[in-house]
C-alpha positions in Angstrom: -203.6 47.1 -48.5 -201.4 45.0 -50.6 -201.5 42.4 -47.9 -205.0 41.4 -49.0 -204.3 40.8 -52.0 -202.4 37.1 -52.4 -199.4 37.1 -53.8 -200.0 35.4 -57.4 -202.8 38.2 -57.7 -200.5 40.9 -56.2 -197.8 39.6 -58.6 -199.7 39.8 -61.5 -200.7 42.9 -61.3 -197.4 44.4 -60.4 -196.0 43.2 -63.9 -199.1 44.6 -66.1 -198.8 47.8 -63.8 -195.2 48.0 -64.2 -195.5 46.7 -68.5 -197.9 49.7 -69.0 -196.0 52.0 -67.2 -192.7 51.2 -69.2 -194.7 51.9 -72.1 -196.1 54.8 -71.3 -192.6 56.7 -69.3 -190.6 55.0 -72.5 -192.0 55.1 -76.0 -191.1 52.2 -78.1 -189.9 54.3 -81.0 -188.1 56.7 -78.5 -186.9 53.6 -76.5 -185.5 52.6 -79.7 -184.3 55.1 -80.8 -182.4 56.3 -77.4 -180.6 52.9 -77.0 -179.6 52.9 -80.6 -177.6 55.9 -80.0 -176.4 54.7 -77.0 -174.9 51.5 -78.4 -173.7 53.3 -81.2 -171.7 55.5 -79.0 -170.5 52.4 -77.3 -169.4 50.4 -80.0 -167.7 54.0 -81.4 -165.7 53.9 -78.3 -164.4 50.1 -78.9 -166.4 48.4 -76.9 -168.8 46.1 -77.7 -172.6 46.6 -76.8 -172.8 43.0 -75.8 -170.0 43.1 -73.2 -171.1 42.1 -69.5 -169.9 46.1 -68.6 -172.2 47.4 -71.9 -175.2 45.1 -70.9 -174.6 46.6 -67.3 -174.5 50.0 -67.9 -176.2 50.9 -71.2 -179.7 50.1 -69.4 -179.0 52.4 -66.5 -178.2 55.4 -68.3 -181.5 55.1 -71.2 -183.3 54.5 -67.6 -181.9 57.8 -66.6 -183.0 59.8 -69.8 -186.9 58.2 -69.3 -186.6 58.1 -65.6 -187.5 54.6 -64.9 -185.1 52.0 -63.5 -182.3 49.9 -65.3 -184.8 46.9 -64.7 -187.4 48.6 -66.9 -185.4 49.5 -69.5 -183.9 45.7 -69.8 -187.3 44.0 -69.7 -188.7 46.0 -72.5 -185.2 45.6 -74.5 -185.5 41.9 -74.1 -189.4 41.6 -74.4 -189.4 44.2 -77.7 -186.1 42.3 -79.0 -184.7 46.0 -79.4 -180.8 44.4 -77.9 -180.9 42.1 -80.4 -180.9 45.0 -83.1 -176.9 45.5 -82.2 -175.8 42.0 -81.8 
């Protein structure tokens, strides 16, 4: 089915399909909330949240408590400016 689609339609609608669905799985306020702890806990245990291991891993594991990927959690991090909150 997706073959008929082209693929700049087909792409489009893969981000607003996968935007609304990292809204809806992930909360902003919880989102928020759930990395700030996180990166709390990080930066408790000497390291920094902006390390390349931190920037790594921290995604993967609040992508584990909503059950969406790493990828989902890092777009909406970046796009809600949420990372920037520890720098």
């Amino acid at each position: 089915m997706q073959n008929a689609i082209p693929e700049r339609e087909y792409g489009y609608l893969e981000f607003h399909a996968n935007s609304f669905a990292g809204l809806v799985l992930a909360p902003p306020a919880e989102l928020r909330a759930r990395f700030l702890e996180i990166a709390a806990r990080v930066k408790a245990s000497g390291v920094s949240p902006n390390s390349e291991a931190a920037i790594e891993l921290i995604p993967e594991y609040v992508g584990n408590i909503f059950n969406v990927s790493a990828d989902v959690i890092r777009k909406r991090l970046d796009k809600d400016a949420i990372w920037k909150e520890v720098m």
